[in-house]
C-alpha positions as CSV (number, residue, x, y, z in Angstrom):
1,X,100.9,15.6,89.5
2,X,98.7,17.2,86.5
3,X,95.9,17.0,88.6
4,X,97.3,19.2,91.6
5,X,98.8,21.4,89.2
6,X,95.4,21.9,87.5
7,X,93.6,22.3,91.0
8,X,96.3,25.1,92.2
9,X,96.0,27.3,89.2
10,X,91.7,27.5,89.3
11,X,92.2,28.4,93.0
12,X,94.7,30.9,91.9
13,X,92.3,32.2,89.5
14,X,89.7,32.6,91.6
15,X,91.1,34.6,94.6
16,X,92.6,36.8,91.7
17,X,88.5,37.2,90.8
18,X,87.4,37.4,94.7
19,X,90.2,40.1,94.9
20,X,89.8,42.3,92.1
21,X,85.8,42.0,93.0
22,X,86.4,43.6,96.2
23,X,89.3,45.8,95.4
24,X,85.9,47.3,92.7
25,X,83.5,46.9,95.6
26,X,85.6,49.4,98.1
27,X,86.5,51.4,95.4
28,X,86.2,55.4,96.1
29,X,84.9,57.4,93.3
30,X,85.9,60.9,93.4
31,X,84.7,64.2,92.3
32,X,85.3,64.6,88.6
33,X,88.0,67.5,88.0
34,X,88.6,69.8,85.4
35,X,91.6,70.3,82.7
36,X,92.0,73.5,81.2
37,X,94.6,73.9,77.9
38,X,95.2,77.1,76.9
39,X,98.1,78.5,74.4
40,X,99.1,82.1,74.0
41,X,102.2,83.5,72.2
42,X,104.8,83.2,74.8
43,X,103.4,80.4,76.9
44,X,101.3,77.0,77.0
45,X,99.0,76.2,80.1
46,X,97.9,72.9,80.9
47,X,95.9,73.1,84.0
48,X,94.5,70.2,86.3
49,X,92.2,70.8,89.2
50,X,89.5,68.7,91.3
51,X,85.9,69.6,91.7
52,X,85.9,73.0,93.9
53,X,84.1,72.7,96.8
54,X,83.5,75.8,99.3
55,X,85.9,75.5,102.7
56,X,87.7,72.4,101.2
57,X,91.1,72.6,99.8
58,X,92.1,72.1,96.4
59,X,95.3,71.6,95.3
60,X,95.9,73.0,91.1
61,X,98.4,71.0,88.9
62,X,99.6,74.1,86.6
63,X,101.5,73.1,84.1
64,X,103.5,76.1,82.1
65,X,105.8,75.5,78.8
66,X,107.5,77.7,77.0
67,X,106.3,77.8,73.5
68,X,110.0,78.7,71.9
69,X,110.6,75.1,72.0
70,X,107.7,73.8,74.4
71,X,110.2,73.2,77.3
72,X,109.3,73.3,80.7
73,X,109.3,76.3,82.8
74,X,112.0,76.2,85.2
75,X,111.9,79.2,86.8
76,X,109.7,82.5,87.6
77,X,107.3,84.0,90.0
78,X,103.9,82.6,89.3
79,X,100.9,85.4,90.7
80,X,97.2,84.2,90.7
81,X,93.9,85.8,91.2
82,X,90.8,84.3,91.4
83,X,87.6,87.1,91.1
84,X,84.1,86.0,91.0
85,X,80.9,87.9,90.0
86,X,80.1,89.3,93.4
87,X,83.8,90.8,93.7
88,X,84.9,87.7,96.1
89,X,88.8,88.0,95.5
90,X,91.2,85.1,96.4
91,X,95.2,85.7,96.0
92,X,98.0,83.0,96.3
93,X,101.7,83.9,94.8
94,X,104.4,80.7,93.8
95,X,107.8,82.0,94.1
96,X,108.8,79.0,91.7
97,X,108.1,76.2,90.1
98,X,107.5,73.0,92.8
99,X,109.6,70.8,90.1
100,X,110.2,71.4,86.5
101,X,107.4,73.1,84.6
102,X,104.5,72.7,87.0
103,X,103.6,74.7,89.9
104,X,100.7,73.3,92.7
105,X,98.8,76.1,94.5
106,X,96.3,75.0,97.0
107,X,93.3,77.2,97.2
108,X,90.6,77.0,99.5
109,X,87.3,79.3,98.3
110,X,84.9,81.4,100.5
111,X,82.1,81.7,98.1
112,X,80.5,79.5,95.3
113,X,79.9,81.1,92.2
114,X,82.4,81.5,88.9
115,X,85.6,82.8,88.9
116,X,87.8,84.5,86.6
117,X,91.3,83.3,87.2
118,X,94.3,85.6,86.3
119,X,97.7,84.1,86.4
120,X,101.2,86.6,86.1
121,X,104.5,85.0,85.3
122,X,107.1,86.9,86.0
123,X,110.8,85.2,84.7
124,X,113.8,85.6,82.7
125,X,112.8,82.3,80.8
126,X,108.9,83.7,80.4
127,X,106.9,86.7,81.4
128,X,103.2,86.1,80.2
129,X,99.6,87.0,81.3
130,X,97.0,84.1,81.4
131,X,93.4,84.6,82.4
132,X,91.1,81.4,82.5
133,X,87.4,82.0,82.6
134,X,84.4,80.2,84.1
135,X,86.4,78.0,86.9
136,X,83.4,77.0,89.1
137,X,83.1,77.0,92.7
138,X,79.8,74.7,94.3
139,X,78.8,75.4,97.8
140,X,78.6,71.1,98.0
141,X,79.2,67.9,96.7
142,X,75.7,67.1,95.9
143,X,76.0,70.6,93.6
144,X,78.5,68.7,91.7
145,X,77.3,68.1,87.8
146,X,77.1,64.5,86.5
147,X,80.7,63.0,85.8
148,X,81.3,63.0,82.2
149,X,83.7,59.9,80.5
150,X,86.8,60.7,78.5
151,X,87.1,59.1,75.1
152,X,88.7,55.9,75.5
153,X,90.4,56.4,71.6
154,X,92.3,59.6,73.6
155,X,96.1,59.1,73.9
156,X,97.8,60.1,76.8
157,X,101.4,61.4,76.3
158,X,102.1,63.2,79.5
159,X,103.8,66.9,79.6
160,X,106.7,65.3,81.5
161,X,107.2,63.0,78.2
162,X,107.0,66.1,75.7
163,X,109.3,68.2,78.3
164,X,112.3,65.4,77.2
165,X,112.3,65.4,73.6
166,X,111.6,67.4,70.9
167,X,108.4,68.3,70.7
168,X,106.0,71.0,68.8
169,X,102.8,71.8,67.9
170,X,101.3,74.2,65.6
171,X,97.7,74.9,64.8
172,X,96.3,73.8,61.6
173,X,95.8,76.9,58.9
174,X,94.3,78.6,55.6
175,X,97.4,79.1,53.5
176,X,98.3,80.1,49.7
177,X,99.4,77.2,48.2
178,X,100.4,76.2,44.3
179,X,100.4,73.3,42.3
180,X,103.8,72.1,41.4
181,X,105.5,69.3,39.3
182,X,108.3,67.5,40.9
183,X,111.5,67.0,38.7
184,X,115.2,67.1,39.1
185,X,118.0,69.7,38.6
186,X,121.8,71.1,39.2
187,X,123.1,73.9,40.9
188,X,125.4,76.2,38.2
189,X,127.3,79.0,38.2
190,X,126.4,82.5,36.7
191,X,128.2,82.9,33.8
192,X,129.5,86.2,34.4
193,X,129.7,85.1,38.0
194,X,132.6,82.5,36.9
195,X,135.9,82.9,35.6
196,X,138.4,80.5,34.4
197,X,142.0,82.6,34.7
198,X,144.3,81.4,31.9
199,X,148.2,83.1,31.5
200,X,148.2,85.2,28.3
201,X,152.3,84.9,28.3
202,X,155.1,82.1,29.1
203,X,157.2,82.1,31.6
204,X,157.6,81.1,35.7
205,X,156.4,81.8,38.8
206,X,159.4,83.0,40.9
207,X,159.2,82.6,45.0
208,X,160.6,85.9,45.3
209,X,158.0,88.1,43.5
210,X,155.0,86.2,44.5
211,X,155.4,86.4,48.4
212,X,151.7,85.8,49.4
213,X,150.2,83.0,46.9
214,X,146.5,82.2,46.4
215,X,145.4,79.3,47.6
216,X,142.1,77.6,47.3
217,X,139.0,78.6,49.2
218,X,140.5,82.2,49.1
219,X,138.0,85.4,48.1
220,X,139.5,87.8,45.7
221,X,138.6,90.8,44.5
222,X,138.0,92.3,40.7
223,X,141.5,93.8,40.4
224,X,143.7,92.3,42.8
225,X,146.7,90.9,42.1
226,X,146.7,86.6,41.9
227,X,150.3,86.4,40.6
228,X,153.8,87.9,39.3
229,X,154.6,86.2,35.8
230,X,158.5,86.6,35.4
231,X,158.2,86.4,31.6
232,X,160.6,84.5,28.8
233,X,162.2,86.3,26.7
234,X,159.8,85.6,23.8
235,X,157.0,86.6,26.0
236,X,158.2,89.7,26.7
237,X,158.6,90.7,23.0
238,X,155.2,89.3,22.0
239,X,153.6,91.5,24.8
240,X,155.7,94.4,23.4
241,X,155.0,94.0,19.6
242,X,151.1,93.9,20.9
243,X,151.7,97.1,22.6
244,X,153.9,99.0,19.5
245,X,151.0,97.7,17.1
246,X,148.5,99.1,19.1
247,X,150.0,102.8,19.0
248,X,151.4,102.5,15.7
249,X,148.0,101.5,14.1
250,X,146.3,104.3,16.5
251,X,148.4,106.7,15.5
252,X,148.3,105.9,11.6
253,X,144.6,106.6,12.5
254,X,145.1,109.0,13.6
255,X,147.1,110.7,10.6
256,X,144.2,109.4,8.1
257,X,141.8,110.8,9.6
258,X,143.4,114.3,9.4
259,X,143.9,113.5,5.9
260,X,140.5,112.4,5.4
261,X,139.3,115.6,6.9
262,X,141.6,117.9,4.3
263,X,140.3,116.0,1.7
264,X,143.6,114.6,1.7
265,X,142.7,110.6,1.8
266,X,139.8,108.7,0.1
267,X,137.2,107.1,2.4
268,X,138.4,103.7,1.7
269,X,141.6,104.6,3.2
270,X,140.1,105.8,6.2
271,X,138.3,102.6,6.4
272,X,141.4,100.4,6.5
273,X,143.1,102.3,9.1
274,X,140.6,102.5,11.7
275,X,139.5,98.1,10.6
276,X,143.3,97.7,11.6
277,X,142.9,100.3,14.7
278,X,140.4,98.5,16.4
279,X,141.6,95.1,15.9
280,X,144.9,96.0,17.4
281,X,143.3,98.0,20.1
282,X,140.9,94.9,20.7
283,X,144.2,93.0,21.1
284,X,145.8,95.3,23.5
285,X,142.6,95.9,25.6
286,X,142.5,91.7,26.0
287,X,145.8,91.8,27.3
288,X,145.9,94.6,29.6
289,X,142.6,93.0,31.3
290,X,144.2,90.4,32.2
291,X,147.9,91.8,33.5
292,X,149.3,94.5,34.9
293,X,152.7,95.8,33.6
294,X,155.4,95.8,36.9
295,X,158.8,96.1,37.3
296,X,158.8,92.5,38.4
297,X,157.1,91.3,35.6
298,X,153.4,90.7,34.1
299,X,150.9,90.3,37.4
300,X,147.7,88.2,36.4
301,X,144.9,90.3,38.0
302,X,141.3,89.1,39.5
303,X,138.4,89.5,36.7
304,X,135.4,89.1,39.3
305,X,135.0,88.9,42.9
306,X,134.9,85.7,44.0
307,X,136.5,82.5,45.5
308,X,139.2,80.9,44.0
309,X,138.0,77.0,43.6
310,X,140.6,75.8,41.5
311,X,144.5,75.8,41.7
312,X,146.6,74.1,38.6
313,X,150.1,75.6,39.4
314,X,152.6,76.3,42.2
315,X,155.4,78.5,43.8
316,X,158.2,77.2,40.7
317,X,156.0,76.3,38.1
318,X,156.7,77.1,34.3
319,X,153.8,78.3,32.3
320,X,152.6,78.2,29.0
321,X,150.9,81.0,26.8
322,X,147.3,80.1,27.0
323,X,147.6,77.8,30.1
324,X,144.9,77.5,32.9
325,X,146.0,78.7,35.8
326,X,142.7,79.6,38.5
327,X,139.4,79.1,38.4
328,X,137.2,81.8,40.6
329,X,133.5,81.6,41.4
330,X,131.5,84.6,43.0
331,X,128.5,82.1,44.9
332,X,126.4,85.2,45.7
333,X,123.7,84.4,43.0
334,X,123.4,81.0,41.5
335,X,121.6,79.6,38.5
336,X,119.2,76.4,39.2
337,X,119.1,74.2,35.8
338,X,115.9,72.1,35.9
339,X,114.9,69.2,33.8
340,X,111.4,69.2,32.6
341,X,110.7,66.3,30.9
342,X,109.1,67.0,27.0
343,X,105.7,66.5,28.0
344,X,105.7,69.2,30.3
345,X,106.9,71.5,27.7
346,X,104.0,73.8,28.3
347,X,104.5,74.0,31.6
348,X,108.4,75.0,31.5
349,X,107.2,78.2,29.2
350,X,104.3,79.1,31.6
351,X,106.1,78.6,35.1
352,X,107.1,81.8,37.0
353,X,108.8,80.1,39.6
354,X,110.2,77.3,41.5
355,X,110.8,75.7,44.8
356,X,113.8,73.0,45.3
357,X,115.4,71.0,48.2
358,X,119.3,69.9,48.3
359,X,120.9,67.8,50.6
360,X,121.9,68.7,54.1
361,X,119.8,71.4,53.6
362,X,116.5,70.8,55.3
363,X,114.4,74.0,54.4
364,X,113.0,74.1,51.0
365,X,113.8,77.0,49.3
366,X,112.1,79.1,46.7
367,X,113.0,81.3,44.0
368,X,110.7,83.6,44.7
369,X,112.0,84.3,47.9
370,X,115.5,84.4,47.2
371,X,114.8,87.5,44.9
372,X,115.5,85.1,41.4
373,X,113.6,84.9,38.3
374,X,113.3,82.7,35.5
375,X,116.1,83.7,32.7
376,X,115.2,81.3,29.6
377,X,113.5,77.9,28.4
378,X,116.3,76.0,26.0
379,X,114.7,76.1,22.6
380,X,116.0,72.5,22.4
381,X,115.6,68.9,24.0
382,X,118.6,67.5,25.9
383,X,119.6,64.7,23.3
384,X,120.2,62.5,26.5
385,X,117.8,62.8,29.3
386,X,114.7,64.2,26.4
387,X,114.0,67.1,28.9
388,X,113.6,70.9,28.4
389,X,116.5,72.6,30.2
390,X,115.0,75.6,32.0
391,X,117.0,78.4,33.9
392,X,116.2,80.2,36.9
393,X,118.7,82.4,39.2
394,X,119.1,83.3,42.4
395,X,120.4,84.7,45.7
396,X,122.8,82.3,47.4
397,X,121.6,82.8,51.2
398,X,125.0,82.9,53.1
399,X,126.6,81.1,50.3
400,X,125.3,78.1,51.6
401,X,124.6,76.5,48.3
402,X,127.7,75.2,46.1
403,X,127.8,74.7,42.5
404,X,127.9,71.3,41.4
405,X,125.0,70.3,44.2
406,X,121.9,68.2,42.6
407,X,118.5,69.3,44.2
408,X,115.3,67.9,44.0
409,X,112.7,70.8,42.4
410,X,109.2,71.9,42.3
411,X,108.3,73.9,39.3
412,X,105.0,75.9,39.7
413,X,101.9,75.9,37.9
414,X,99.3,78.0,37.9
415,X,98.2,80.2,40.4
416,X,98.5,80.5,44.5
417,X,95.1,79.2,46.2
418,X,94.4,79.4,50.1
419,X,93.7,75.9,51.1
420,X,93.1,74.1,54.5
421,X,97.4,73.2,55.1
422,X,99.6,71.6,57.6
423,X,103.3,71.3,57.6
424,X,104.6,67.9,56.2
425,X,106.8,67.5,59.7
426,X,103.2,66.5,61.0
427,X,102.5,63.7,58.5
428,X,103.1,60.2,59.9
429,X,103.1,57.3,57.3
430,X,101.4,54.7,58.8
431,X,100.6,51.6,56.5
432,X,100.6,53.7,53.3
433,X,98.0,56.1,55.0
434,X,98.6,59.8,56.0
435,X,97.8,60.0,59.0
436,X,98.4,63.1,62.1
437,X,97.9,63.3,65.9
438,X,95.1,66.1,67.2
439,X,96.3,68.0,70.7
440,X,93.0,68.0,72.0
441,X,94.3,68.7,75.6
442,X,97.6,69.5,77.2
443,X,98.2,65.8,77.3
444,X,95.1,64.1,75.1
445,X,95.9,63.4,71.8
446,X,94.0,62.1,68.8
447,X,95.3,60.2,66.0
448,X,93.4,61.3,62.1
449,X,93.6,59.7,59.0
450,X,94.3,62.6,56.4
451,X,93.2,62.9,52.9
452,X,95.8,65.1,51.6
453,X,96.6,67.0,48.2
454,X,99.2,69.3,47.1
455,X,102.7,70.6,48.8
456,X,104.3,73.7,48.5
457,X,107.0,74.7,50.4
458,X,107.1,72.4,53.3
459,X,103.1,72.2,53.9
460,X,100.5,70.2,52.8
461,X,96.9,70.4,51.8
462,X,94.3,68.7,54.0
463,X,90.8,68.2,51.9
464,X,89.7,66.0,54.7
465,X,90.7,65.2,58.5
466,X,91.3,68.0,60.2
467,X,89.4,71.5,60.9
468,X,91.3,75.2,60.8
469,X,92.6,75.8,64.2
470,X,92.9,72.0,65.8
471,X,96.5,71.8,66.9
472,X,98.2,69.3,65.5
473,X,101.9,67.5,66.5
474,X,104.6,68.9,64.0
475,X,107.7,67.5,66.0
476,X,107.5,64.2,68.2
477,X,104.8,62.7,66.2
478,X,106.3,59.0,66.3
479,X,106.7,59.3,70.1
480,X,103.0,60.2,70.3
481,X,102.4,57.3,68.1
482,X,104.2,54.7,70.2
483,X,102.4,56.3,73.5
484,X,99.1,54.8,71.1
485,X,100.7,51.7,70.7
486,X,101.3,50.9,74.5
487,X,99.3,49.5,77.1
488,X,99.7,52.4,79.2
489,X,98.0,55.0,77.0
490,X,94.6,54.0,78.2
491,X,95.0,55.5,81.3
492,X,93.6,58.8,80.2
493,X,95.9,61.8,81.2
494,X,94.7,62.1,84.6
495,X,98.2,61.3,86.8
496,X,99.3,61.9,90.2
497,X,102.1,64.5,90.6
């Protein structure tokens, strides 16, 4: 039984050899064709074609994405012209796309010679103006140059596979970068920025006089009205004795100060009345900051603009003199409190700015940029943590930052230098290595291993790896990756459509 088993599987293996021998031996080798990649502001072009031959058709793979989010182009009117030296001119108009993103002209050619070829889209989704130069017309095969091989390290991740997910590219750059030292740090409010509303008299909160009543998450503004204090009767004579010590000691003042002026009262005099003037008017001023006199009662009134973010009382609720009854917060400009650790003292007096990341908030954001500043370095060490509190504020872009929020912070050193940079979407992590993939066609990728050195803002320094200008994947990266890892890739892009 072994033994027939054995015998079938070497005749098996050898009309698999016989077969694939001759599948090679009738093997048709075509003309070599050409692939053109080309990106312009509005539009990406990758173009297929076979070898042109005069009075032979030749069907063109064009392949048009929109660079806003390198989607395919579904729709337009696609207008080409081909013009060669001698003034040879060859039209052909697509009134749309033959499927998603790629249109096929076929062109046949009258004349050899090399053409300049000028495409028009016209669309709602894209309107752009491509020219590709030096597409070469031979008058016959035996014209045709020597077929040149691919690299066999290419990767082939087709347009049809970028079209479905999220994909980008971006070339690589000179940008200003600066040296940074990663720490920690909190999201505060601005002092004046932050007010905690506390009743200056006893009494209750009566439905009746407090008809609309704040509730958290509502903006306020400096002098409005939170609520109607219906005060006890104790209240209401402390408010009152504040308010007839207040005249009686400006109006003493008053009187001494004549006096004075006759030579009527000694300096010292003077000197008492307006001491006891101004702490009584000090007094009066605290109260009337806080509440306005009505007919209803005392109404608590809004310091700042802001949000109300705290709540302690109710529609009912009896209230103490000195109780804490709101707490607003204005979010348009924050402070960012970051924790340099004592060795980095120098740095924390040197640093002009900052960078910092929170989470759910993917950008990273700099100070700079959000019109803030650095406000002070403590003078002291945190007894705790050991670290240098420094201060910076800032604009609060669309109040998407809240208070409280811990963010992960990049304070500067030194001074901006152009360096070779890439953003750190591109980086892929690949066994501890940084490594990036290279567009080197419309569907030909390259996979580099980076030496990399500083990040500022979202980009990266590249000392070694890439060139300025090589475009390299900044979104799709790991699909491109797993396109590397399978079989498939080594098919080159070449595909039938």
């Amino acid at each position: 039984m072994l033994k027939l088993i054995y015998k079938s599987l070497i005749l098996f293996i050898l009309i698999f050899t016989i077969g694939c021998s001759h599948e090679h031996e009738t093997e048709i080798h075509e003309p070599s064709g050409t692939a053109v990649t080309l990106w312009s502001d509005s539009t990406e072009l990758f173009m297929e074609y076979p070898a042109l031959i005069v009075g032979k058709d030749a069907k063109f793979l064009i392949h048009l994405s929109d660079m806003k989010d390198f989607k395919a182009i579904t729709e337009g009117v696609l207008a080409i012209e081909f013009v060669n030296q001698s003034g040879n001119k060859i039209t052909v108009n697509e009134n749309q796309p033959a499927r998603a993103g790629i249109y096929t002209p076929v062109i046949k050619f009258n004349a050899s010679g090399s053409y300049t070829m000028t495409m028009t889209l016209s669309g709602k989704q894209v309107s752009d103006k491509i020219i590709v130069n030096d597409v070469i017309v031979y008058d016959s095969e035996k014209d045709l140059p020597q077929e040149e091989e691919g690299s066999a390290s290419d990767i082939s991740f087709l347009k049809e596979q970028q079209w479905k997910i999220d994909f980008a590219t971006e070339p690589v750059v000179m940008m200003g970068l600066q040296n940074s030292f990663r720490t920690t740090g909190e999201i505060t409010a601005k002092p004046d920025y932050y007010s905690k509303i506390v009743s200056p008299v006893a009494g209750v909160i009566l439905q009746k006089n407090n008809t609309v009543f704040p509730k958290q998450g509502m903006y306020v503004k400096q002098g409005d009205v939170l609520i109607i204090i219906s005060p006890s009767a104790d209240a209401n004579s402390s408010i009152e004795k504040i308010k007839s010590d207040y005249l009686l000691a400006k109006s003493e003042y008053d009187r001494v100060k004549n006096l004075f002026n006759m030579k009527a009262a000694p300096q010292k005099r003077l000197d008492e009345a307006k001491f006891d003037y101004e702490a009584k008017q000090a007094s009066y001023n605290s109260l009337i900051d806080q509440i306005k006199f009505t007919d209803n009662g005392y109404a608590i009134i809004s310091p700042i603009d802001g949000y109300i973010e705290n709540t302690t009382i109710s529609l009912g609720s009896h209230i103490n003199s000195g109780q804490e009854l709101f707490t607003i917060i204005n979010p348009t400009r924050l402070i960012l409190k970051i924790n340099v650790p004592a060795s980095k003292f120098e740095l924390a007096n040197n640093s002009k700015d900052a960078s910092f990341k929170i989470e759910g908030y993917e950008k990273e954001l700099r100070i700079s940029d959000l019109k803030g500043r650095k406000i002070s370095v403590s003078t002291s060490l945190d007894n705790v943590s050991r670290t240098v509190p420094v201060y910076f504020e800032f604009n609060n872009p669309e109040n998407k930052i809240k208070v409280g929020m811990y963010a992960e912070v990049f304070l500067k050193a030194g001074e901006p230098a152009e360096y070779i940079s890439i953003p750190e979407s591109a980086i892929v992590d690949e066994d501890g290595l940084h490594t990036t993939y290279v567009q080197l066609e419309g569907e030909a990728f390259q996979k580099r291993i980076l030496k990399t050195g500083i990040t500022d803002g979202g980009y990266i320094q590249i000392l070694d790896g890439l060139k300025v200008g090589e475009r390299i994947v900044t979104k799709g990266a790991y699909q491109v990756r797993l396109a590397a890892l399978s079989p498939e890739s080594a098919i080159g892009h070449g595909h039938a459509h």
